[in-house]
N, C-alpha and C positions, 0 to 999 in steps of 0.2 A: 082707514088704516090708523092705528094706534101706535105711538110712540110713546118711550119709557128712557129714561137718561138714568144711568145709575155708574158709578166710579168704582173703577177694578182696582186694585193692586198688581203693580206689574215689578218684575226684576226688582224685589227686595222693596224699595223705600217709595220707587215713583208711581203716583196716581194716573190710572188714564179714564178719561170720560169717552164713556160707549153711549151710543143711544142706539134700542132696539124696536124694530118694527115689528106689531103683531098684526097677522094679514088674518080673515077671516075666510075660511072655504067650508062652504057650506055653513053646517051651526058652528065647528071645532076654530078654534082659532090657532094660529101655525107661528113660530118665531121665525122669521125670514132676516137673515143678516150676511153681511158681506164678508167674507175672511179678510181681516185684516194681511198687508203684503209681508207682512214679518213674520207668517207662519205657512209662506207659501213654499218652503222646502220639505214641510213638517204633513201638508194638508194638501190635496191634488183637486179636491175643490175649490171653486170659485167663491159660492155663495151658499150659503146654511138653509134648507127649508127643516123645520123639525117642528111635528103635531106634540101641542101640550095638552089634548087630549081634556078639552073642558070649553065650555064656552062663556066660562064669567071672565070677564075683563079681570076683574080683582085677581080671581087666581092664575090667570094666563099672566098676567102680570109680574106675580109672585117666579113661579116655574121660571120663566122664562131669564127673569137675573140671574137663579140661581143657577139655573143651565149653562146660562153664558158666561159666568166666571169658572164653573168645572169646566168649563170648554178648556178656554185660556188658560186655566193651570194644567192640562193636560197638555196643550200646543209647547208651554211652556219649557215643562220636563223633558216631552219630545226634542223642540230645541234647544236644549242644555245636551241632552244626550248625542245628540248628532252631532253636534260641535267639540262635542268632547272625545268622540271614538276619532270624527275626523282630523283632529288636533295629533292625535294620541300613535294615531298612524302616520302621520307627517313626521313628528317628531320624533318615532323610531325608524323610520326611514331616513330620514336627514345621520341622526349617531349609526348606524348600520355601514354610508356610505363615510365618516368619518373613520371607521375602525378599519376597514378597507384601506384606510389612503383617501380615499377620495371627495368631493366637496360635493354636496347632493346638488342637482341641476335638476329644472323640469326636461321631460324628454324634449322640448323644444329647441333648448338650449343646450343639450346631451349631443342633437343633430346636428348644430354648429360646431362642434369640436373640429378641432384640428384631425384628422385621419389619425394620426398614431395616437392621440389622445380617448380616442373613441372606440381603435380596438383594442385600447389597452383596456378599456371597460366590459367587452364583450368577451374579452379573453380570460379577465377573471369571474365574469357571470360562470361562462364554459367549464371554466375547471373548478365548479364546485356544481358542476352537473346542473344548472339552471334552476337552483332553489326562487321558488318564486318571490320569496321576500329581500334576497340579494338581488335578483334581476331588477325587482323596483326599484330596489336602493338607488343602484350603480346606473341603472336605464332611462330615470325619474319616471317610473309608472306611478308614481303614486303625487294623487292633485293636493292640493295646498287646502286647507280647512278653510270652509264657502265664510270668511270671514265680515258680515253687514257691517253696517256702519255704524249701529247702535252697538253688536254685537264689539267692535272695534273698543268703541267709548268704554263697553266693562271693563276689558283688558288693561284699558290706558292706564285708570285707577290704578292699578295693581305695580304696571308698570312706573310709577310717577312718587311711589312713597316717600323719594325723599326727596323730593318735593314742596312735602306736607311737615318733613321732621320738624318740631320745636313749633308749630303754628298752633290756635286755639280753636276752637271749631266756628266761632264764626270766622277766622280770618281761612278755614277749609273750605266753608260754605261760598264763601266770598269768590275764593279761587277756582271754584267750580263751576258757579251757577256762569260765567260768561262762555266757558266751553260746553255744556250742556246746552244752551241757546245757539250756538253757532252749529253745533249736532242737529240739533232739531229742526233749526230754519233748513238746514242741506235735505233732511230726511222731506221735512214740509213740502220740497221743490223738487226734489230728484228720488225719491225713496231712500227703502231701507235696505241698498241693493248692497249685492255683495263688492267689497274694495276691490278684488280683482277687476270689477268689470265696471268699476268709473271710467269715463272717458275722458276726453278733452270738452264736447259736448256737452255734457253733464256740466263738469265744472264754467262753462261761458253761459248753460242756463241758471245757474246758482247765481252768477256775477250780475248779469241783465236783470234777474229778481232785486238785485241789490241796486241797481242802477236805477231802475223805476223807482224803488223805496226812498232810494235818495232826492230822486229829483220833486216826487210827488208828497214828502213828507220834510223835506228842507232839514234833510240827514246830513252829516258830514260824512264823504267817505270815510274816517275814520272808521267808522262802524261797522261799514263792509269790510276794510281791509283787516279789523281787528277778527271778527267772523272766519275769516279764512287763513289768517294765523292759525285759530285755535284749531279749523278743522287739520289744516295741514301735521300739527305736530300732532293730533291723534293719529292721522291716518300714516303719516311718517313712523312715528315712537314703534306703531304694529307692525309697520312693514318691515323694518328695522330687527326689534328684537322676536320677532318669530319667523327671522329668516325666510321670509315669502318671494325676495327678490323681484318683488314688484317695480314697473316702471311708472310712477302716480303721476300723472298730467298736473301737475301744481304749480309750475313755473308762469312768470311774467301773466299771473291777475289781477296785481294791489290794482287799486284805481288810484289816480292823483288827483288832487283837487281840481283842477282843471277839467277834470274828466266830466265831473257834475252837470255840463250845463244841461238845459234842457234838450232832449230828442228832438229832429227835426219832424217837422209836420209830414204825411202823407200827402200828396198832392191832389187834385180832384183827378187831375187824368189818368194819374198810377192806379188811384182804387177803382176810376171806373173799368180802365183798361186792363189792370191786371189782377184786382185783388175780388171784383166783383164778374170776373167773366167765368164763363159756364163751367162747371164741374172743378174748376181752380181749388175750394175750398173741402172736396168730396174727402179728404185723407183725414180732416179734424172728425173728432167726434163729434154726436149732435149740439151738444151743450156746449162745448166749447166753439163750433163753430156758430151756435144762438148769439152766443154773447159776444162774440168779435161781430157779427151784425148789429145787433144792438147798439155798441157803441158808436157805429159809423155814423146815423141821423142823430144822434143823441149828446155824444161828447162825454156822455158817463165815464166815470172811474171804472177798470173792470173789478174792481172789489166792490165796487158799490151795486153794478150790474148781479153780479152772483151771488149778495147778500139778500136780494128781491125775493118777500114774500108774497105769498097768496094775496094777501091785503095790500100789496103795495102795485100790482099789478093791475090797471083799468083798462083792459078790452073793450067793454061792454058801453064803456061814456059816448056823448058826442065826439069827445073829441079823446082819442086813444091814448094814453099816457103813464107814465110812470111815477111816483113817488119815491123822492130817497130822505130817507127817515130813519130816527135811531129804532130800528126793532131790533132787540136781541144783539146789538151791536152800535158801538161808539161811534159816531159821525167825526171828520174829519176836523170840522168846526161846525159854528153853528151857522155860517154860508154856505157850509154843506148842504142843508135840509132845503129842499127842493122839486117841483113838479117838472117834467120837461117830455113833449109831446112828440107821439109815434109817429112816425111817418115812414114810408116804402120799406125795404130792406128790413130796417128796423123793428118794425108793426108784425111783417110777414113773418122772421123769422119769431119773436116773441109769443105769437099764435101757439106755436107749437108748444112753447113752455108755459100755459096761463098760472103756475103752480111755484114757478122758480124753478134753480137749479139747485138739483138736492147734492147732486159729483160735488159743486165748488163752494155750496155756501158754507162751508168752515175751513177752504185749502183754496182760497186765492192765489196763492202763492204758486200751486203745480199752474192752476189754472191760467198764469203767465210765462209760466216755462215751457207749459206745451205746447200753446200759441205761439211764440216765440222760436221756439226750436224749429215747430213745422213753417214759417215765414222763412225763416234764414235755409233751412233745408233744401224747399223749394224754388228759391229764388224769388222770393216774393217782398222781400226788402229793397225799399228804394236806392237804400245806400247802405254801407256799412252800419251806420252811425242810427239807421233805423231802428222802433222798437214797438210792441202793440199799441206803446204808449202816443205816437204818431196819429193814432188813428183820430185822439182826443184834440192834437194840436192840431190836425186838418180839420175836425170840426169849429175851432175855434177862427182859424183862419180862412175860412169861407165865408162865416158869419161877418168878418173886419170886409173881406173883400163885398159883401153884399152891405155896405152899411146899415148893419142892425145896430140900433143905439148902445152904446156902452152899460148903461144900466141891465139891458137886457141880455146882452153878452156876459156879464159878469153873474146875472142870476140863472141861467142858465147852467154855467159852468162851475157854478159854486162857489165863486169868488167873492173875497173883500170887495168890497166899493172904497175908493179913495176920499170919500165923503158920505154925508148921513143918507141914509136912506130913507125917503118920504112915502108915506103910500105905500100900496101892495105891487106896485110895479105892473108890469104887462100882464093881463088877463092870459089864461091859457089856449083861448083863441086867437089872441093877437101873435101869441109866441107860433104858435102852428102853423098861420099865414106866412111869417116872417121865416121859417124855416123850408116850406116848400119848396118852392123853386131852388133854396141848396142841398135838398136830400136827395139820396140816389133811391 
């Protein structure tokens, strides 16, 4: 399979990086790619097969960028135009029930009326003979424009002008670039769904991504709590002045400094008994349920688990193992960079992936929301106060309980040493013995 990375133009100024895969069947070689989820109202496919009808790399190569950005400006126009009929009809139904008398309600909320409120609605449908653009008005038949969250963020702009009155363009750029980041990170971890149908869910996995960040990057919640400012008055400012009368789950998520500390550990008998027994784990996807095993004998970061390439994966040694290395991505520090040996669970489920994860290696970030979500779902959190990140601080804390020397504990896990470090430390056999009898 051949990969190709080339940068679109998306929505006016912002750059996005696509990489396309060219699959070969037979001599012809095929663009195979995935639809992106921000054109899945526009497109009822899932994933793109399309013959470019040649078999030199060079020019499947060629074809195929350019295919794929007519693609995106066509998805694009599509959804500009969907969002615009759907808008357009909203908001002549909203002034319709206005000119009426009356205040546009979804029919949901049409159903709650008071009794005389409600035939007084149906009495003036009645006596203009059941025109069908009155009856939506006065009845709320007509849905509120499928408003995303990126889709939200253009509006905000437009919304916010004065705002911007009397500033310079870096001090616009300045004022933007932290809600565009707090947009992204939400899209990164929950998608690019529509505002109607965020939940409360949704927002506790946004918060838990933020929680792990903090703890495993020695963040201040500031950063989170500034994040969810900025999404809230996006997603507020739209619900607000495009009269959607949304109920946004946004209350009570600041975190408090206190909140920081570290996640408690999973215990040995919670995962043997709960988190490892049969069929428990069948609801995750492959991938994501690989790398929640993974981490359990290993203590790896799950970002550092779904960054794994081809090359960084050793099936095939004496002794099974993994390397975490900067390929293609910044290491945590430079006690990050590290070898640490497969063993049960771990080994087994890594078989299946000898190539990596291709789902999470650039979207760690879902990749701990969906674990997450489906743990707390299920009932599969020790405690409230649990999070994937648990799984890291059981492996640290079995290692303390089996007296593994601290040297060895802290190269394993990636850590500082509180003094210099001599030598190459534990051979990769030694680490493997030492880890046996605590792997499941």
């Amino acid at each position: 399979m051949l990969r190709i990375s080339l940068h679109i133009l998306l929505r006016g100024s912002d750059v996005e990086e696509m990489t396309l895969s060219l699959m070969r069947r037979g001599k012809m070689l095929w663009l195979r790619k995935r639809v992106p989820g921000r054109y899945s109202r526009v497109e009822d496919r899932k994933e793109l097969w399309v013959s470019l009808h040649t078999d030199s790399e060079t020019i499947a190569m060629k074809k195929a960028a350019l295919f794929w950005e007519e693609q995106i400006e066509a998805w694009e126009a599509r959804l500009a135009g969907d969002l615009e009929q759907a808008s357009q009809r909203f908001e002549a139904a909203q002034k319709l029930a206005q000119i009426r008398g009356y205040r546009y309600l979804s029919a949901e909320n049409v159903a709650k009326l008071p009794r005389e409120d409600l035939l007084g609605r149906i009495e003036a449908v009645e006596a203009r003979r059941a025109v069908p653009q009155e009856a939506a008005a006065l009845l709320g038949g007509v849905k509120p424009p499928a408003i995303t969250v990126e889709g939200a963020l253009d509006l905000y702009w437009g919304y916010s002008r004065d705002k911007i009155q009397g500033k310079s363009e870096d001090q616009i750029r300045r004022w933007k670039n932290p809600i565009k980041k707090a947009v992204r990170n939400f899209v990164d971890v929950v998608g690019d769904k529509p505002i109607a149908e965020i939940t409360g869910d949704d927002m506790l996995d946004f918060r838990d991504w933020w929680m792990d960040r903090i703890e495993v990057e020695e963040l201040s919640p500031n950063s989170a709590n500034k994040d969810l400012i900025h999404l809230g008055s996006v997603l507020k400012s739209v619900n607000k002045l495009k009269r959607l009368g949304l109920v946004l789950p946004l209350s009570d998520l600041s975190i408090k400094e206190q909140a920081a500390a570290p996640r408690p550990p999973f215990s040995s008998q919670w995962i043997k008994e709960k988190l490892l027994a049969p069929g428990v784990l069948d609801g995750l996807n492959d991938q994501a349920r690989a790398i929640f095993l993974v981490m359990i004998n290993t203590g790896a970061r799950p970002s550092e688990i779904a960054a794994l390439s081809e090359q960084q994966i050793h099936l095939q040694e004496n002794i099974p193992h993994i390397s975490i290395e900067a390929v293609n991505r910044n290491l945590k520090s430079a006690n990050a960079r590290r070898v640490i040996p497969l063993l049960g669970v771990s080994l087994e489920a890594l078989r299946g992936f000898p190539k990596g994860f291709s789902r999470y290696v650039n979207s760690s970030a879902s990749l701990s929301a969906t674990i997450n979500k489906f743990l707390r779902t299920k009932g599969l959190l020790e405690t409230p106060e649990h999070s994937l990140y648990g799984l890291r601080h059981g492996f640290e804390d079995r290692m303390l309980a089996a007296g593994i020397d601290e040297r060895i504990r802290r190269d394993l896990m990636g850590h500082a040493l509180n003094r210099e470090r001599y030598g190459k430390g534990a051979s990769l056999e030694l680490s493997a013995s030492l880890l046996a009898p605590i792997s499941f």
